[in-house]
N, C-alpha and C positions, 0 to 999 in steps of 0.2 A: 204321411204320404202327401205328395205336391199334388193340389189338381191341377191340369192340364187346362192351358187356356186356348180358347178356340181359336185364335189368330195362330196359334203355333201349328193346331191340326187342321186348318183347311177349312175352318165350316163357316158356312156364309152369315152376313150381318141378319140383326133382322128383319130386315127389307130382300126378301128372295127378287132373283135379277135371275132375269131368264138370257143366256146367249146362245147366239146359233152361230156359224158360218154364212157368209154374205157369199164367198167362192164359188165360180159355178153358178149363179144365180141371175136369171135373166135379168134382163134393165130393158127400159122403152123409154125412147127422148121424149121428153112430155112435148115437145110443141109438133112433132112431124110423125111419133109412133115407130119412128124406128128401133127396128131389133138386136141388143148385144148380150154378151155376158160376160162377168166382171172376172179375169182371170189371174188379178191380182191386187194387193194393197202397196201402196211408197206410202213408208216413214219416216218422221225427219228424224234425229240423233236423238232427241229427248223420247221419241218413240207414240208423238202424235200422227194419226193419220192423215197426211196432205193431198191423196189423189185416190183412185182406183185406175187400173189400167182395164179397160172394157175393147173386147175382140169384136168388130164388127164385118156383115157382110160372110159370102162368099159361101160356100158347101161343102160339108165336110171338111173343113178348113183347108180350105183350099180357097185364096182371092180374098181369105179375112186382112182385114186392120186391125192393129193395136195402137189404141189411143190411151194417154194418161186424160182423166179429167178429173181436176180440182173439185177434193171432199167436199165444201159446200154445194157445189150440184144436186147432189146426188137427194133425194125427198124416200124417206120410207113410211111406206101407211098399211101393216100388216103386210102379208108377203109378198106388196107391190112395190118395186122400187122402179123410180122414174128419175129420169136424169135433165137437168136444164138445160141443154146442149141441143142445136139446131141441126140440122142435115147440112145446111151449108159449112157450119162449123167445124163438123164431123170429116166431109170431101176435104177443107181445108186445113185439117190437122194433121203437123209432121207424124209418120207413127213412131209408135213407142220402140225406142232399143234400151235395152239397161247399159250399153256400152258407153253411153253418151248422155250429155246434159240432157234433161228431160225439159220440152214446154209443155204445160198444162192448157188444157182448152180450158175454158173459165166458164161460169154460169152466162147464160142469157140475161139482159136486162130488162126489166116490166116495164 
């Protein structure tokens, strides 16, 4: 009888890797505190992740913005994720449509 090798049934390396869902999950601009949540991922064709789309603003969505901002932004330290993106940056970013070319807001510079 063959035994079964663990890459064919699913079972993880030796090195256990915990993943969660990022979706839904709040974000704060690290340099102004402002409030979003990230309510989607862009992939390029190889299927790296290049942006998150984060909903900012408004109540009960209502007067929200959709912004894409560029995956390196984004800092995670335990369940805190903080985004390098300014308030001004944020006011002057087109928002996000999937219908059309996407611009990325880019990280803040030090």
């Amino acid at each position: 009888m063959a035994q079964p090798r663990a890459a064919e049934e699913g079972q993880a390396s030796a090195v256990p890797v915990r993943l969660e869902s990022i979706l839904g999950r709040d974000v704060a601009t690290a340099p102004d505190g402002d409030a979003g949540r990230i309510i989607g991922l862009l992939v390029d064709r190889d299927g790296t992740v290049r942006a998150a789309v984060v909903e900012f603003g408004g109540f009960l969505g209502i007067g929200t913005r959709k912004i894409a901002i560029e995956w390196p932004a984004f800092r995670f330290s335990g369940r805190v994720i903080a985004v390098d993106v300014s308030r001004d940056q944020i006011r002057a970013a087109p928002d996000y449509k999937s219908s059309r070319s996407t611009s990325l807001v880019k990280a803040t510079s030090d």
